[in-house]
Z-matrix of the N, CA and C atoms (Angstrom, degrees):
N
C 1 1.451
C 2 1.526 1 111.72
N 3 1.157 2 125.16 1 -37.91
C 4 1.496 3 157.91 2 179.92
C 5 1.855 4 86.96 3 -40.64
N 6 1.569 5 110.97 4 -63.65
C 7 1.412 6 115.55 5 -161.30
C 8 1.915 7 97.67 6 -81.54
N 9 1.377 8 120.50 7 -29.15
C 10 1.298 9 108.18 8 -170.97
C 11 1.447 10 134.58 9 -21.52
N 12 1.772 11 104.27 10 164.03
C 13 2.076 12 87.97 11 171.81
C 14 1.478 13 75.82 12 -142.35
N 15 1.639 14 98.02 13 159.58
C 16 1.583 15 106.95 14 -166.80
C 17 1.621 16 89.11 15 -113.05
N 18 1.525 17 101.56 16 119.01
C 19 1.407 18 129.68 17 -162.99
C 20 1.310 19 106.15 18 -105.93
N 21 1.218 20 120.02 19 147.98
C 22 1.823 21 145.39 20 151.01
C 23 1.688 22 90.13 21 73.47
N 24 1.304 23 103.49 22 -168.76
C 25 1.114 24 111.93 23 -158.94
C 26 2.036 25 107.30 24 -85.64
N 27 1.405 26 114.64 25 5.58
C 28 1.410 27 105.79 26 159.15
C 29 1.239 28 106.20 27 -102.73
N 30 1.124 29 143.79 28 -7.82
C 31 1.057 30 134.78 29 175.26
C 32 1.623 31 114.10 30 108.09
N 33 0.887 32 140.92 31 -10.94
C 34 1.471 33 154.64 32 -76.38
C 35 1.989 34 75.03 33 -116.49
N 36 1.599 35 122.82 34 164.87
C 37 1.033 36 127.67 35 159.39
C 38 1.194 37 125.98 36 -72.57
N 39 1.645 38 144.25 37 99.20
C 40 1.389 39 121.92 38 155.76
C 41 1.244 40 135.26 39 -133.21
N 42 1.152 41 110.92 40 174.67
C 43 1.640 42 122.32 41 -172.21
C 44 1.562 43 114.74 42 -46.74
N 45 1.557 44 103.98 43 125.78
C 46 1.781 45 103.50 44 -165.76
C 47 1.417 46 105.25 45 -63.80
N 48 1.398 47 114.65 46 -29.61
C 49 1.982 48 115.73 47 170.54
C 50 1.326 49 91.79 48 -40.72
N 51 1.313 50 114.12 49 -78.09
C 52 1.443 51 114.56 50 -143.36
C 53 1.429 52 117.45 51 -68.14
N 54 1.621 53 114.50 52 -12.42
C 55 1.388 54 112.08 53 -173.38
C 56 1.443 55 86.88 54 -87.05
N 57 1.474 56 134.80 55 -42.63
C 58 1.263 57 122.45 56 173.95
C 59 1.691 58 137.20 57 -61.03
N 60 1.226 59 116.22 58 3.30
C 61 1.458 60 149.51 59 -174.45
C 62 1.800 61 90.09 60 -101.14
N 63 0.860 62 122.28 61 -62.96
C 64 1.387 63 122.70 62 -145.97
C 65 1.650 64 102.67 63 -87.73
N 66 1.495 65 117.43 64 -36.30
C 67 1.510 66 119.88 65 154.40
C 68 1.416 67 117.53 66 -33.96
N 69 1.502 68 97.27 67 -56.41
C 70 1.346 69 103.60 68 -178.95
C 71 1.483 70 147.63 69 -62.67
N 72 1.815 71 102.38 70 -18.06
C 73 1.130 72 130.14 71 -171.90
C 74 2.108 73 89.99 72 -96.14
N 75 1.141 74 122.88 73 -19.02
C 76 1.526 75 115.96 74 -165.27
C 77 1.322 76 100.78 75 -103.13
N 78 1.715 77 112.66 76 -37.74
C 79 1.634 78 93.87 77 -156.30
C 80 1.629 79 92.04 78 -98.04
N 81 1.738 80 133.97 79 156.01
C 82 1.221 81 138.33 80 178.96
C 83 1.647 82 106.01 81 -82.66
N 84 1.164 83 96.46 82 136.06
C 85 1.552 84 108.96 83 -169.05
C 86 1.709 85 111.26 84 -123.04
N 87 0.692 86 123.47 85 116.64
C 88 1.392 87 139.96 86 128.49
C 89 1.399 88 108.24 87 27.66
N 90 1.546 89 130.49 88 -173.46
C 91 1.148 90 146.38 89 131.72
C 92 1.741 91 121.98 90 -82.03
N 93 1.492 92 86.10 91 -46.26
C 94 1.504 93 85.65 92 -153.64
C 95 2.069 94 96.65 93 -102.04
N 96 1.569 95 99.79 94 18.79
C 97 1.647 96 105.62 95 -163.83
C 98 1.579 97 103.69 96 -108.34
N 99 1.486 98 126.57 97 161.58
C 100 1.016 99 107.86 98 -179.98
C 101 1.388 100 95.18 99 -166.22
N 102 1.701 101 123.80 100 176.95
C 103 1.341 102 119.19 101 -167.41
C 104 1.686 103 106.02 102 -112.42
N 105 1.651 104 105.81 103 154.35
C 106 1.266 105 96.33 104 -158.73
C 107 1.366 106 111.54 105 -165.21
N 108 1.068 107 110.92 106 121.38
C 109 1.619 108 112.72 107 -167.41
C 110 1.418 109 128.78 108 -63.66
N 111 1.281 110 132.10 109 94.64
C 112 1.577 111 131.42 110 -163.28
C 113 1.565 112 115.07 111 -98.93
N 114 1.363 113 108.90 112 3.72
C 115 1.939 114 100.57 113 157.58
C 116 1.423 115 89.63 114 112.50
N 117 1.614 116 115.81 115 137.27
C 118 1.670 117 136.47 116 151.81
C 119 1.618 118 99.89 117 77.20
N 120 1.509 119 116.37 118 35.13
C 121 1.069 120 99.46 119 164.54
C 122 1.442 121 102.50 120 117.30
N 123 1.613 122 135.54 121 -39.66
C 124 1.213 123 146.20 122 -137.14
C 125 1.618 124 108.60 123 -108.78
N 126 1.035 125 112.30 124 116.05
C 127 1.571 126 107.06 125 176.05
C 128 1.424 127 112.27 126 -110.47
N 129 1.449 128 124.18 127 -172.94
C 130 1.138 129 115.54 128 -171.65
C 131 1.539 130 107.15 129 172.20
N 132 1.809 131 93.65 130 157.17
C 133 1.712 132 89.62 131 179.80
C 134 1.444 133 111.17 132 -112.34
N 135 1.583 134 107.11 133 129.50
C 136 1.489 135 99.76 134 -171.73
C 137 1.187 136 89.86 135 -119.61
N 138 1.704 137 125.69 136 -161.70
C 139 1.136 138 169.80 137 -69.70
C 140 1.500 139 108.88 138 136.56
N 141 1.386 140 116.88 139 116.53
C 142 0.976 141 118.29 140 163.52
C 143 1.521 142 121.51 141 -95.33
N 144 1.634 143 135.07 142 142.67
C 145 1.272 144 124.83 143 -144.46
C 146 1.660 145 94.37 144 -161.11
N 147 1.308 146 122.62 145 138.33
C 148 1.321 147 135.61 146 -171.99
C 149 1.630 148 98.77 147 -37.83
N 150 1.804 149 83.88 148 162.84
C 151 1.639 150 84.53 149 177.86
C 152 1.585 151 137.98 150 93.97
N 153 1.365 152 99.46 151 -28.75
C 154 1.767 153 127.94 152 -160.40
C 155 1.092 154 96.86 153 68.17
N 156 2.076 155 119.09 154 80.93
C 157 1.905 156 99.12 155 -176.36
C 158 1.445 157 60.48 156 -138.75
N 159 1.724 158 119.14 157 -167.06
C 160 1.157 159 136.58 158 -167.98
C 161 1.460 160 108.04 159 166.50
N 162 1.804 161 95.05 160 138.58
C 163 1.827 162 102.54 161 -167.49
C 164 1.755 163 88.27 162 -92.36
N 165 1.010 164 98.48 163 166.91
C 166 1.612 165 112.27 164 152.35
C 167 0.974 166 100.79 165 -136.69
N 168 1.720 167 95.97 166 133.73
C 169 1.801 168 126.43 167 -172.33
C 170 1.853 169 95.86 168 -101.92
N 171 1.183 170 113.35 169 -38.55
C 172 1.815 171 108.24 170 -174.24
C 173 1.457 172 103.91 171 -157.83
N 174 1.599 173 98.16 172 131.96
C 175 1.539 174 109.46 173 174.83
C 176 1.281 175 103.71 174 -76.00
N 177 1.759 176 120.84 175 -179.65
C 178 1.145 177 133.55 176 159.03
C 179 1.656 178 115.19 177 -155.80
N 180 0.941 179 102.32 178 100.71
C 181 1.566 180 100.91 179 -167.47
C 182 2.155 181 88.30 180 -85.35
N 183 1.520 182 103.90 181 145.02
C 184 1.330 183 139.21 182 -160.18
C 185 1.310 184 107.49 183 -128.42
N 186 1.220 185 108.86 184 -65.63
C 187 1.394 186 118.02 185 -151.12
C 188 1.768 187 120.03 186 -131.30
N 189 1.301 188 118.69 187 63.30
C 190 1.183 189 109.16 188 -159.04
C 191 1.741 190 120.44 189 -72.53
N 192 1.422 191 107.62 190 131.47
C 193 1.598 192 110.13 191 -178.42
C 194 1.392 193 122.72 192 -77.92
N 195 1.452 194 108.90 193 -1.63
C 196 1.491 195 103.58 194 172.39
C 197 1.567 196 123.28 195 -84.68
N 198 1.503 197 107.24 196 -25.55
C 199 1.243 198 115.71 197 169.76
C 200 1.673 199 105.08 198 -109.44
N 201 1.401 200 134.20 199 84.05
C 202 1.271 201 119.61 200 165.17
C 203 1.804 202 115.24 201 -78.54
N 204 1.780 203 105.02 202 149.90
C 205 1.246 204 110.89 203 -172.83
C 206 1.841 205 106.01 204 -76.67
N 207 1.215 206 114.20 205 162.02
C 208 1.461 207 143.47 206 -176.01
C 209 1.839 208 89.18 207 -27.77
N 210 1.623 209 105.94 208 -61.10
C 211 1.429 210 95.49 209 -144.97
C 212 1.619 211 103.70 210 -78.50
N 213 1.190 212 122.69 211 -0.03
C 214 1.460 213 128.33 212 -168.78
C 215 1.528 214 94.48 213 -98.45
N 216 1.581 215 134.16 214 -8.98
C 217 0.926 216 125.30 215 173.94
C 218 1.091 217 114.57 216 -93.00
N 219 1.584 218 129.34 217 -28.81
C 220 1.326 219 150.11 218 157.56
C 221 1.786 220 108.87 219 -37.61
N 222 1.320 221 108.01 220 -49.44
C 223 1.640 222 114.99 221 -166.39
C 224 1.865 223 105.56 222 -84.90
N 225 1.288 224 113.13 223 -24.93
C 226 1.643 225 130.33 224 151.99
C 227 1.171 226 94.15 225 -34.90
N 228 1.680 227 117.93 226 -94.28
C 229 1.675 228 116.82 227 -159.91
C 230 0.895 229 109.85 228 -35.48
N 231 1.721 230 115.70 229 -59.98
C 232 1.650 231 114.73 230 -155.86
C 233 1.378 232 115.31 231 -63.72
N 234 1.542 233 120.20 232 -13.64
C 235 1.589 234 114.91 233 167.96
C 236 1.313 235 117.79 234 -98.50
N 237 1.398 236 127.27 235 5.20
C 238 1.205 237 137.20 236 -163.35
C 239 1.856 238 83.00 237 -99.37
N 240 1.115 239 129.41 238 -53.06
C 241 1.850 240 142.80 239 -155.92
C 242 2.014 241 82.32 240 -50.64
């Protein structure tokens, strides 16, 4: 739960595989493009590029951290105790 992302339009908790599976199956990709987790919620399709550098061609915001849902505030306390 710790790793969850609060998905679809309830918000609901799920598994970062699967939210990253399911990006992948919706948004049209490339050959050489792929989906990829860039921090606070935000995913995205980059490009991989010498170096270990990488473009991003399209954001996708998922999971926003300014408003977290009920149960992610719930899993706060219990690591905060």
């Amino acid at each position: 739960m710790v790793s969850a992302v609060a998905w679809g339009a309830d918000r609901l908790p799920a598994h970062f595989d699967c939210v990253l599976q399911e990006l992948s199956k919706r948004e049209t990709l490339l050959a050489e493009e792929k989906i990829a987790y860039l921090g606070s919620g935000l995913f995205g399709v980059i490009v991989e590029k010498e170096n270990s550098r990488f473009e991003i061609h399209r954001k996708i915001m998922v999971d926003d951290p300014q408003t977290a849902p009920e149960w992610r505030k719930e899993i706060r306390t219990l690591f905060k105790r």
